[in-house]
VEXPA-653437 format. One record per residue (C-alpha): y, x, z; residue in three letters. Coordinates in steps of 0.2 Angstrom, whole numbers, padded with zeros to 4 digits, always signed. Layout:
BEGIN
YXZALA;...
***
This chain:
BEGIN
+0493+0613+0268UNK;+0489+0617+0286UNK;+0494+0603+0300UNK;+0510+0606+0309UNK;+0508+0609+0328UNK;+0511+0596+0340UNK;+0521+0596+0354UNK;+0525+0587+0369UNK;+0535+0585+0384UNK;+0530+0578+0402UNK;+0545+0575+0415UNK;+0544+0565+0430UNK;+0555+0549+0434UNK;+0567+0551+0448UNK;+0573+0538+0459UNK;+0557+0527+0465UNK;+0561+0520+0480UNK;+0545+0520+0495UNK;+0537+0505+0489UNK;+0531+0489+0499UNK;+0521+0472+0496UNK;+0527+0463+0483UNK;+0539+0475+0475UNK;+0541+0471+0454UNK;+0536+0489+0450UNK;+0541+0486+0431UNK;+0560+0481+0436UNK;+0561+0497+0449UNK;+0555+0509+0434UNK;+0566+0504+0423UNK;+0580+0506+0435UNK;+0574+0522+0439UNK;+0575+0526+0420UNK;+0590+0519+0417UNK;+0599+0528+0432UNK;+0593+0546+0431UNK;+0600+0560+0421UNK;+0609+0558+0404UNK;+0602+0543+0396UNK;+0598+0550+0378UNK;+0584+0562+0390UNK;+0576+0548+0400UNK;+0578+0533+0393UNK;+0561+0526+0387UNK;+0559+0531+0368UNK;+0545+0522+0355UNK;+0529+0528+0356UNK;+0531+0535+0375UNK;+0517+0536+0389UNK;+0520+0532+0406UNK;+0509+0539+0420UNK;+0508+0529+0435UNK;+0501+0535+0452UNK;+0488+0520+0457UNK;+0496+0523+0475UNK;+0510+0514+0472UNK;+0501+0501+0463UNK;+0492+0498+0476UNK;+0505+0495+0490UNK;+0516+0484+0477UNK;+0502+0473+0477UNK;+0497+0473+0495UNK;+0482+0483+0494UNK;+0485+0491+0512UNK;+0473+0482+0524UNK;+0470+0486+0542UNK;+0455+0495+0547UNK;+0453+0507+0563UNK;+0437+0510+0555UNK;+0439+0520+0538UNK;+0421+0520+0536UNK;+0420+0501+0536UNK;+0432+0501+0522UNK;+0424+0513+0512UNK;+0407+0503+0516UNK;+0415+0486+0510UNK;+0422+0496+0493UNK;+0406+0503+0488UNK;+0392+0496+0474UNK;+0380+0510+0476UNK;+0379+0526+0486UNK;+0376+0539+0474UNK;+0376+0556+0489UNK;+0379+0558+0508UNK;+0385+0574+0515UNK;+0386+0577+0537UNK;+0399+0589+0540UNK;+0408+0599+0555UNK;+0421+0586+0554UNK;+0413+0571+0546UNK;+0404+0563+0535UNK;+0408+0564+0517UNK;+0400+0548+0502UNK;+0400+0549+0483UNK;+0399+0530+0480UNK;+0402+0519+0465UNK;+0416+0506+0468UNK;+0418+0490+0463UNK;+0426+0496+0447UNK;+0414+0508+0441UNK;+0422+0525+0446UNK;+0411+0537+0455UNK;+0418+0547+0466UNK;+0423+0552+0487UNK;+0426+0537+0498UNK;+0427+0525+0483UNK;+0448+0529+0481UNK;+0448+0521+0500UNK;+0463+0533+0504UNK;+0471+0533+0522UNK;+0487+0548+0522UNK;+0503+0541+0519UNK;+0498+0523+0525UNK;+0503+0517+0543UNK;+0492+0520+0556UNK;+0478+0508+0558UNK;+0479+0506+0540UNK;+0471+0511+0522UNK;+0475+0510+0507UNK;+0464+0504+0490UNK;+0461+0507+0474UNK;+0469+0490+0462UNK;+0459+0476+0460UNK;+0463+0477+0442UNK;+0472+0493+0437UNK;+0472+0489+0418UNK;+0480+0471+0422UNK;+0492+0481+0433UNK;+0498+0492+0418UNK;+0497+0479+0407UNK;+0511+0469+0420UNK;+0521+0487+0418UNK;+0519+0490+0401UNK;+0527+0473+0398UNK;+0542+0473+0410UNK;+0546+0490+0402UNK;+0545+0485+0383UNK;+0555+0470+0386UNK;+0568+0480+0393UNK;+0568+0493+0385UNK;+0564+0486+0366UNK;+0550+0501+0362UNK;+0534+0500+0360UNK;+0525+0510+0374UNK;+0509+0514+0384UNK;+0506+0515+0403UNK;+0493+0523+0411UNK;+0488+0521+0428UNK;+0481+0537+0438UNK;+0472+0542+0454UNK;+0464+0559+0459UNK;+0445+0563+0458UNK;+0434+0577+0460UNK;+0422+0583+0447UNK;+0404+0590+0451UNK;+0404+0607+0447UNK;+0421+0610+0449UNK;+0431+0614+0464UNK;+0448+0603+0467UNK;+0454+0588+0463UNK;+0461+0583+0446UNK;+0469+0566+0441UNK;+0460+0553+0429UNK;+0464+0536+0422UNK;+0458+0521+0428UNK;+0469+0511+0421UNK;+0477+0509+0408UNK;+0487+0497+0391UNK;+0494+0499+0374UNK;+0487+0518+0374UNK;+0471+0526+0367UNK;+0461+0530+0382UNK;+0446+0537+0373UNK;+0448+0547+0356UNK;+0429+0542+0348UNK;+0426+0556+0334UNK;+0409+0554+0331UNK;+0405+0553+0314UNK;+0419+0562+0309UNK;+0418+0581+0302UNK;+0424+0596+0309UNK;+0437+0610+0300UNK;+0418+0616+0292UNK;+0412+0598+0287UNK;+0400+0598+0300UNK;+0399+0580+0307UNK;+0402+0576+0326UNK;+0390+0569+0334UNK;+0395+0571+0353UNK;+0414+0574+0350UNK;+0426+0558+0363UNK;+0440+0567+0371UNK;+0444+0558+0386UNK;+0463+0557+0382UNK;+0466+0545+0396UNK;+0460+0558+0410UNK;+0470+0570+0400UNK;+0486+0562+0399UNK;+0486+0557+0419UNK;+0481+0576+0423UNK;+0495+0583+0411UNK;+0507+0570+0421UNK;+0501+0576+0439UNK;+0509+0593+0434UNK;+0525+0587+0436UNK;+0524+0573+0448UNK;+0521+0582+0463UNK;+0516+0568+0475UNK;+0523+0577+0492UNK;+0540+0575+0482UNK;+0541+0556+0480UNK;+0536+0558+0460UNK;+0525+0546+0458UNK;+0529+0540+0440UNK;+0530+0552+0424UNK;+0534+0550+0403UNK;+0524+0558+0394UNK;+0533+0560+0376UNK;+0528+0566+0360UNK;+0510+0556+0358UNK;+0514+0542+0349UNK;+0500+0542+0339UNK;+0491+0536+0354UNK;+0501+0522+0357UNK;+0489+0506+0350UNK;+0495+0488+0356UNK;+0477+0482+0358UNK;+0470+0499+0365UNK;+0455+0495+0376UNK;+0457+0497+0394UNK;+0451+0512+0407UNK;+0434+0506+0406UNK;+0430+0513+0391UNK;+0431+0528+0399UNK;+0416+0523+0413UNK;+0400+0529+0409UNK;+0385+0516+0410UNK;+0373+0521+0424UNK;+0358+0520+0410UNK;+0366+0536+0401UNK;+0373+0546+0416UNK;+0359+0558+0419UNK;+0366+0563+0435UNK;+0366+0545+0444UNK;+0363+0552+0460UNK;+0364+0568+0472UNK;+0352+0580+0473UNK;+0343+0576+0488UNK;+0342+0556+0485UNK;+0335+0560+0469UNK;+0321+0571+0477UNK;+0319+0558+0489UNK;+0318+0544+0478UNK;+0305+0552+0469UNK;+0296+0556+0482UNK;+0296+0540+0488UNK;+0288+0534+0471UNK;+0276+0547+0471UNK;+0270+0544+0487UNK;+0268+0525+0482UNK;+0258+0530+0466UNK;
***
């Protein structure tokens, strides 16, 4: 018999207020929930996944610091400098932060912050949705996941999509190998990043110039596991990542090893 077709449905929770230091973001979700639209929609139902901008982790847990010098920030956030790039208007750094994500800046973000000031990434985003996740099933008496998201660029690509790097009680990485195929074949390769997926699938709908900074996603239930790893899972060790660094440091680097041969 052949599987029934899945659906899902995204929406975005209205009513977040602009979040300061030391704001319970569990208890101001769930009264966004509670307070917007018909309560059958929005409520929180078992098995949903909510999608959290890391932005407003961030500020609920005073992660603004004050820095004139964005570059100082970025320096002071960064574990190992993958690529440099001069441009017209700057300079642009592909680090590793202190939490294993490779990407621009190393999340050090300044819009949307007071002047003088930047904003950065969790110390701990899985704790943070952990905290979340908890608040919410309490209140809520459903068993649910919470993601936490932030926007990243991908080599190859152009644009910006949004990833996990946190995340609690949901499956962040769907490991299939070993398993077979429709034609039996077994998977060797085969590990859906579903975390990544879940937080771009929520950026559709949270519009972030719009004050949406949280999303459900409902319908994926099956991905809802109480003792789910956490975003690391989703880190690739440096060992295994054939692309460690950029094009011209690698040339250099083994240039310099060349010439010391």
């Amino acid at each position: 018999m052949p599987a029934q077709p899945m659906n899902f449905s995204v929406f975005a929770v209205e009513g977040i207020p602009e979040i300061e230091a030391g704001m319970d973001l569990g208890e101001l979700i769930g009264n966004a929930l509670s307070a917007s639209r018909p309560e059958p929609v929005e409520r929180l139902h078992h098995g949903d996944i909510l999608v959290v901008s890391s932005k407003i982790v961030s500020k609920a847990e005073g992660r603004i610091v004050h820095a004139d010098d964005r570059e100082q920030a970025i320096t002071d956030e960064t574990v190992r400098v993958v690529a440099t790039r001069v441009f017209p208007k700057g300079v642009t750094r592909i680090v590793e932060n202190h939490l294993g994500i490779v990407g621009a800046a190393a999340g050090v973000d300044a819009s949307n912050t007071p002047d003088g000031t930047v904003l950065l990434l969790p110390l701990d985003p899985d704790a943070s949705a952990a905290r979340i996740r908890a608040a919410l099933q309490d209140r809520f008496e459903v068993a649910i996941g919470v993601v936490i998201s932030d926007t990243l660029g991908r080599p190859w690509r152009e644009g910006q999509t949004d990833i996990a790097i946190g995340g609690s009680g949901v499956t962040l990485l769907d490991d299939l190998r070993g398993t077979t195929d429709s034609q039996g074949r077994i998977l060797d390769v085969t590990a859906p990043a579903v975390g990544d997926e879940l937080a771009s699938a929520a950026d559709l709908v949270k519009r972030k110039s719009d004050g949406l900074p949280v999303a459900v996603v409902r319908g994926l239930g099956h991905l809802v596991v109480a003792d789910a790893p956490g975003a690391r899972v989703l880190i690739r060790p440096s060992d295994t990542d054939m692309f460690r660094l950029g094009t011209e440091e690698a040339y250099a680097e083994g240039f310099e090893a060349g010439q010391r041969a």
